[in-house]
C-alpha positions as CSV (number, residue, x, y, z in Angstrom):
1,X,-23.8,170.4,56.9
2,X,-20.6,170.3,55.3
3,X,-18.2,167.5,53.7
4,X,-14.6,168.2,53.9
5,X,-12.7,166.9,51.1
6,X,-9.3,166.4,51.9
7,X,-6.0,165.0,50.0
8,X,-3.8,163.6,52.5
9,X,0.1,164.5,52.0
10,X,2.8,164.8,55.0
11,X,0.3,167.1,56.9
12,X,-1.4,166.5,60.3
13,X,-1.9,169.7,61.8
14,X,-3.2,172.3,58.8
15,X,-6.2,169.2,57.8
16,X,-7.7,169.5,61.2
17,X,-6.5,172.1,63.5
18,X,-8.0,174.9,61.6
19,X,-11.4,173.0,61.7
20,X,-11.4,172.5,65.2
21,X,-9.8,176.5,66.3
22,X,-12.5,178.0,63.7
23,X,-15.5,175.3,65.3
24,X,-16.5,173.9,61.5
25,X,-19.4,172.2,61.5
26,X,-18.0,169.1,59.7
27,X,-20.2,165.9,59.6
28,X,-18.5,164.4,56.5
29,X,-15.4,163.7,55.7
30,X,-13.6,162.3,52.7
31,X,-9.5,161.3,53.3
32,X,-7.5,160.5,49.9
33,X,-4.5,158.9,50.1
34,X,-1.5,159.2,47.5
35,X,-0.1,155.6,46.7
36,X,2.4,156.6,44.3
37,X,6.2,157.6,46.2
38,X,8.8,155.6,47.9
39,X,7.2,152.8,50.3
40,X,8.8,154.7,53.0
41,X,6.7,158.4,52.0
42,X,3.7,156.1,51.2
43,X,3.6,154.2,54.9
44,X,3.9,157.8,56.1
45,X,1.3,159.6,54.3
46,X,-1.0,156.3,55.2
47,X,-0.4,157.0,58.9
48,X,-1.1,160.3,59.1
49,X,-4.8,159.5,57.1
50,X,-4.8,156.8,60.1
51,X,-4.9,159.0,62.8
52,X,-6.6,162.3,61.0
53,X,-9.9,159.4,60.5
54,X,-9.7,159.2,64.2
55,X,-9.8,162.3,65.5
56,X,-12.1,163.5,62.7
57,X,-14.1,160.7,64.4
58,X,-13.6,161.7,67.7
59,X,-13.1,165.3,67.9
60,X,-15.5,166.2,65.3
61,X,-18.1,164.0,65.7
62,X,-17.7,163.6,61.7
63,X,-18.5,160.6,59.5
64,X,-14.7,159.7,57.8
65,X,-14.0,157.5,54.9
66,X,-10.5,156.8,53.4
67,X,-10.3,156.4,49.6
68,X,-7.1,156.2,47.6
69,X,-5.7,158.2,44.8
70,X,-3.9,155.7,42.5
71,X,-1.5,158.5,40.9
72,X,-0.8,161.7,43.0
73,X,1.3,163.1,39.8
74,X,-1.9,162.3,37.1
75,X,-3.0,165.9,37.0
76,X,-5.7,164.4,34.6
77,X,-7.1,161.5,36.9
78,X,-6.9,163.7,39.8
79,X,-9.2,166.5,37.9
80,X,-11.6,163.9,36.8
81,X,-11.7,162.5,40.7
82,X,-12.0,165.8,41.9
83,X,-15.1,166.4,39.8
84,X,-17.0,163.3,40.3
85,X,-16.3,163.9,44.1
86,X,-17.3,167.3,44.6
87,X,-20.6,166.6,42.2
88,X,-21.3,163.5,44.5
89,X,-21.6,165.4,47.6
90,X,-23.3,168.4,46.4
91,X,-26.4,166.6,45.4
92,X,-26.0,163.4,48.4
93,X,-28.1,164.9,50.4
94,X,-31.1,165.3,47.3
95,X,-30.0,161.5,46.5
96,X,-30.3,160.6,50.4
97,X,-34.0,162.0,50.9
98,X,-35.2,160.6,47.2
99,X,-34.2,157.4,48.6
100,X,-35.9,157.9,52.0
101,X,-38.7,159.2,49.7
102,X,-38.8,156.1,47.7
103,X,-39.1,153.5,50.4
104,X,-41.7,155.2,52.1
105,X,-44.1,155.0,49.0
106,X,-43.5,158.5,47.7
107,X,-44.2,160.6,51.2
108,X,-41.0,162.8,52.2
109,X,-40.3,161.6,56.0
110,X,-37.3,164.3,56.0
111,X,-36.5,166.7,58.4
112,X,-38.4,169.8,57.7
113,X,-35.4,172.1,58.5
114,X,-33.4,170.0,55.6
115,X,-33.8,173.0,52.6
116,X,-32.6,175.4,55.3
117,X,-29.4,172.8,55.4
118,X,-28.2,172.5,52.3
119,X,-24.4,170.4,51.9
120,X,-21.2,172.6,51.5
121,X,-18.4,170.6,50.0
122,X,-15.0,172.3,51.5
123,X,-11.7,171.4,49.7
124,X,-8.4,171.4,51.7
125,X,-5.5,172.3,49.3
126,X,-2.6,172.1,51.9
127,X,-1.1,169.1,51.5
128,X,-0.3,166.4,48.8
129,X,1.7,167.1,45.6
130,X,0.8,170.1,43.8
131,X,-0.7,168.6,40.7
132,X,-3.3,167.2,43.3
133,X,-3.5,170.5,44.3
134,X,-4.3,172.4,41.6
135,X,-6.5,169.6,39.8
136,X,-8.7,169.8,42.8
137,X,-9.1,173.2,43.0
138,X,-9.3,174.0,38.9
139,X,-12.3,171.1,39.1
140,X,-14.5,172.7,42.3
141,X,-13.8,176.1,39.7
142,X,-15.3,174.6,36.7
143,X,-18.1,173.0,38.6
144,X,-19.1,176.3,40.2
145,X,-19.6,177.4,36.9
146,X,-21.8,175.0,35.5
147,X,-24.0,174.9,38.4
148,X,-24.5,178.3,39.0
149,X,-27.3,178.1,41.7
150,X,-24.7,175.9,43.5
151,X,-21.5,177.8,43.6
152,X,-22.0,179.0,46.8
153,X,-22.2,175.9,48.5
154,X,-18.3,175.1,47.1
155,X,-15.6,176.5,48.8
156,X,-11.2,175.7,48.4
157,X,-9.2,176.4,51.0
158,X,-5.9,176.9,52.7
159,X,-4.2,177.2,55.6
160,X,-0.5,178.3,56.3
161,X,1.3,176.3,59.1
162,X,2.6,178.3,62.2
163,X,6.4,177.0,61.6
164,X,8.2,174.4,59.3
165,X,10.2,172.2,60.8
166,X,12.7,171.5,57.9
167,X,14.7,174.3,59.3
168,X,14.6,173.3,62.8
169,X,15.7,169.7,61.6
170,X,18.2,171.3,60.1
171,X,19.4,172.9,62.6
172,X,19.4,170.2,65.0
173,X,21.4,168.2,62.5
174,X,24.1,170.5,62.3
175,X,24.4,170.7,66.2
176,X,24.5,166.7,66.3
177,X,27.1,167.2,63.3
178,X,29.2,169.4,65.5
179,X,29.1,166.8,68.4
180,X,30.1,163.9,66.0
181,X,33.2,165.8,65.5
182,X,34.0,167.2,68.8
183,X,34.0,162.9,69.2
184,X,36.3,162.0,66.2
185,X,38.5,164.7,67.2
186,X,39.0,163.6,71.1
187,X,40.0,160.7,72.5
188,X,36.3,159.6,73.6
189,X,36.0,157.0,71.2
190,X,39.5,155.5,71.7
191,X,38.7,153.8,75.1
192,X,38.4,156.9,77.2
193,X,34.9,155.2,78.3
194,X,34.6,153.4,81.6
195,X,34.3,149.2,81.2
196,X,35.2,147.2,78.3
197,X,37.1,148.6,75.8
198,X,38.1,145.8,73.4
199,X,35.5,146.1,71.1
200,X,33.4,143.1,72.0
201,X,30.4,144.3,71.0
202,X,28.8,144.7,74.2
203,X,27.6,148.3,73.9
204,X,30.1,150.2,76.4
205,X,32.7,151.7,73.5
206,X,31.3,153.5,71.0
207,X,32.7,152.6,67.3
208,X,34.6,155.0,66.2
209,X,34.5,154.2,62.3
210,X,30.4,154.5,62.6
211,X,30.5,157.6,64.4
212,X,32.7,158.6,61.5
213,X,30.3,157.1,58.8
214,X,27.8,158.9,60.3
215,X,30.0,162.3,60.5
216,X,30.3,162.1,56.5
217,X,26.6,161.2,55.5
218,X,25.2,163.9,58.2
219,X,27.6,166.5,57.0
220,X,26.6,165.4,52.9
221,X,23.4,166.2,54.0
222,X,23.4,169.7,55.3
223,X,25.9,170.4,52.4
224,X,23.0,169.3,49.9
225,X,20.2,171.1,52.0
226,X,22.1,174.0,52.2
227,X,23.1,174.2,48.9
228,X,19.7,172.8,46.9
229,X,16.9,173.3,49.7
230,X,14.5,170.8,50.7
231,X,14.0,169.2,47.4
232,X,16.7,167.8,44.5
233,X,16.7,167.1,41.0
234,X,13.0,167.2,38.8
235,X,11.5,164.1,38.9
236,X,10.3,162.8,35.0
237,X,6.7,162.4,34.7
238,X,5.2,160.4,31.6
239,X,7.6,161.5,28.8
240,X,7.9,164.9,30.3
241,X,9.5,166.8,33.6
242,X,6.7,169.6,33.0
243,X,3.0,168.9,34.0
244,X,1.0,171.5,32.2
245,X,-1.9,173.0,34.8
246,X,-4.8,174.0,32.7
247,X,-7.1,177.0,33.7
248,X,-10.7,176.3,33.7
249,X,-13.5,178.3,31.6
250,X,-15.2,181.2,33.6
251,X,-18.0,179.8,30.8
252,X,-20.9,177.3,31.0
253,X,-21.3,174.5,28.0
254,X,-24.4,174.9,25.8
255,X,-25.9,171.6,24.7
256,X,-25.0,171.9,21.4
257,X,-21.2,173.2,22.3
258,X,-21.9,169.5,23.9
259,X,-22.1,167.5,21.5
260,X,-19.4,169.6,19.3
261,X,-17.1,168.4,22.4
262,X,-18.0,164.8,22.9
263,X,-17.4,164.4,18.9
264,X,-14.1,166.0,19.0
265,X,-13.4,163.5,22.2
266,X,-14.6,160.9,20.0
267,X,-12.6,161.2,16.8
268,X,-9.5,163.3,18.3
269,X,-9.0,165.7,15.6
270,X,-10.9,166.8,12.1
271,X,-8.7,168.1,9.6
272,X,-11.3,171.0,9.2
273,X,-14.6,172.3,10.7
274,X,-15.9,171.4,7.5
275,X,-14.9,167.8,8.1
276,X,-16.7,167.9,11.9
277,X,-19.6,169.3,11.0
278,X,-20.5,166.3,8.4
279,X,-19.5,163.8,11.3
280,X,-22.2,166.0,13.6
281,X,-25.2,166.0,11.0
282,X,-24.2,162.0,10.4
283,X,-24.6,161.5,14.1
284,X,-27.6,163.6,14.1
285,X,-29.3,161.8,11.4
286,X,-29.2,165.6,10.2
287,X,-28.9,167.2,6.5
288,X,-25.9,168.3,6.1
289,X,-26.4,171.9,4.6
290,X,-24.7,175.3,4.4
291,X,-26.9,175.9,7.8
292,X,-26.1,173.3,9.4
293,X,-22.3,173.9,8.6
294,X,-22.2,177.9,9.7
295,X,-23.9,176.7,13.1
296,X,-21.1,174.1,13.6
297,X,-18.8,176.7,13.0
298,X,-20.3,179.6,15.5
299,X,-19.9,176.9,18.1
300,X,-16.5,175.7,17.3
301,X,-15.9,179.8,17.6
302,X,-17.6,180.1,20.7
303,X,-14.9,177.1,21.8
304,X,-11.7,178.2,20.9
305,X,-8.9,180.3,21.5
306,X,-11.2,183.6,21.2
307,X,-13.9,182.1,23.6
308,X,-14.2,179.6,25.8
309,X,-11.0,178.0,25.1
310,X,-11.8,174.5,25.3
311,X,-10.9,173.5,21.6
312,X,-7.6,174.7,19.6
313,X,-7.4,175.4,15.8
314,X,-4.0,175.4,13.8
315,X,-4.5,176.9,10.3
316,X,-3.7,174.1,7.5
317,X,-4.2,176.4,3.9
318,X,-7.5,177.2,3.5
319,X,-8.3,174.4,6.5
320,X,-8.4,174.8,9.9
321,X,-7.2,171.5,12.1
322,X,-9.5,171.0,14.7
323,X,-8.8,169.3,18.2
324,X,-9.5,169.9,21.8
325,X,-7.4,171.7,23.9
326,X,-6.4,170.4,27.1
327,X,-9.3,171.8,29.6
328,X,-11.6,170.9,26.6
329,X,-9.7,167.1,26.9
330,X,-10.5,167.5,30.8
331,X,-14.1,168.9,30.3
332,X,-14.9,165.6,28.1
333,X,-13.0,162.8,30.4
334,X,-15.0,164.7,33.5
335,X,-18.4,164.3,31.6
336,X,-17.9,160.9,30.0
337,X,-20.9,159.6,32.0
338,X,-23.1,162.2,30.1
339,X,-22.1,161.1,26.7
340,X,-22.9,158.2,27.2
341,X,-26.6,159.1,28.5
342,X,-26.6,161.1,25.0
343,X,-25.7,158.3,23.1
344,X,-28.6,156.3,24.6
């Protein structure tokens, strides 16, 4: 059984055409749709999801929700999503027959061919922004690593189109160009038409001042996508143009590492490791000894720079200024729901 995860962008053909040619057994599939864009790009990208829940309906027999993704260009949001997601549908199936389990007083009614079944959560990477992109794909990485026994039931993919059609717009744009001028340039627009040609309004003489108009803007147009490409300009983001894209741990968390984590989430930054590991043995209802301090700093070792790379450490004197780095940010946001069963 597999669940198909898939951010919806400008795509059709590379979210289900490669599903279909390859005969995927798909029986689940999650559509996210960007609302962040011009209304224009948003009402797109809305009915492409419309018609991809159809066919994955239709064609593949597959189960098809649409969710939506608030912030296509939150690389943050996106990775937390991404996690809770992925995490969801790995263990539905276990949730699914513990309910079953549940209602039937405790007997499992499953099918006995279930184990031999297990879920594979696929992630499509084509489409959407890239931030979406690479969130989604950094957060099936760093689950694969925590949940060893799972990682291969979690699979990223891609798949290249057969052609682009920005340069076959093009090109049809520049051959409509050229006909707009062959038109300005003639006498076709000056009454050389059959019927009416006093400008009435009544649809038998072209204008010639909007064929012009439309000359210029076609003709900015193919200036710009010649000169510039398909895209212009760098769009600011936050209070930035750059969106950093962190690289997951190849690592698991140890409990301990844990809690160093959630208390650096906590408090944002100790002025030394000192300074966290009195905060730890407070929370901890612990002594706070030489011991107890060395331990605190193993860990924070084992997490920085050197290691697992999930906390950073900028020498101050003697001091060392403790905060977490931005997969170690990501790691705690993604685990939040943990904390909290810790601080039960």
């Amino acid at each position: 059984m597999q669940t198909h995860i898939v951010p919806v962008g400008f795509d059709y053909d590379r979210m289900i055409a490669p599903l279909i040619r390859d005969q995927f057994d798909v029986d689940r599939v999650i559509l996210l749709e960007g609302t962040v864009g011009s209304e224009a790009n948003v009402e797109y990208s809305r009915n492409i999801a419309r018609k991809l829940e159809q066919d994955f309906q239709n064609l593949l027999g597959a189960e098809t929700v649409r969710e939506q993704l608030t912030d296509v260009y939150d690389y943050d949001a996106a990775f937390e999503r991404a996690f809770d997601l992925i995490n969801a549908e790995l263990d539905r199936d276990e949730r699914r027959g513990a309910d079953a389990g549940g209602e039937a007083g405790g007997e499992d009614r499953g099918d006995p061919d279930d184990d031999e079944a297990e879920r594979e959560v696929w992630v499509n990477l084509c489409s959407m922004p890239r931030p979406v992109s690479f969130a989604f794909a950094t957060a099936a990485h760093s689950i694969m690593v925590e949940r060893q026994d799972d990682r291969d039931r979690i699979h990223t993919y891609y798949t290249a189109p057969e052609k682009y059609l920005e340069t076959e717009l093009a090109e049809e744009l520049r051959a409509n160009r050229d006909l707009l001028r062959e038109l300005v340039e003639s006498d076709a627009l000056a009454g050389g038409g059959s019927g009416d040609d006093d400008g009435d309004g009544d649809g038998s003489v072209v204008d010639p001042d909007r064929v012009a108009d439309r000359l210029e803007t076609t003709t900015d147009l193919l200036a710009e996508f010649d000169e510039r490409g398909t895209t212009i300009g760098a769009k600011r983001i936050g209070d930035s143009h750059v969106i950093e894209l962190p690289v997951a741990s190849f690592q698991n968390v140890k409990p301990f590492e844990e809690l160093v984590l959630f208390t650096l989430g906590e408090h944002g930054e100790f002025a030394s490791v000192s300074e966290l590991a009195e905060t730890l043995a407070a929370d901890l209802n612990e002594e706070y000894t030489d011991s107890f301090r060395s331990k605190v700093i193993y860990n924070v070792d084992r997490l920085g720079p050197g290691g697992k790379g999930y906390i950073e450490q900028e020498e101050h004197g003697k001091s060392y200024r403790t905060t977490l780095s931005r997969i170690g940010q990501l790691w705690v946001r993604a685990h939040a729901d943990e904390d909290r069963e810790l601080a039960r």
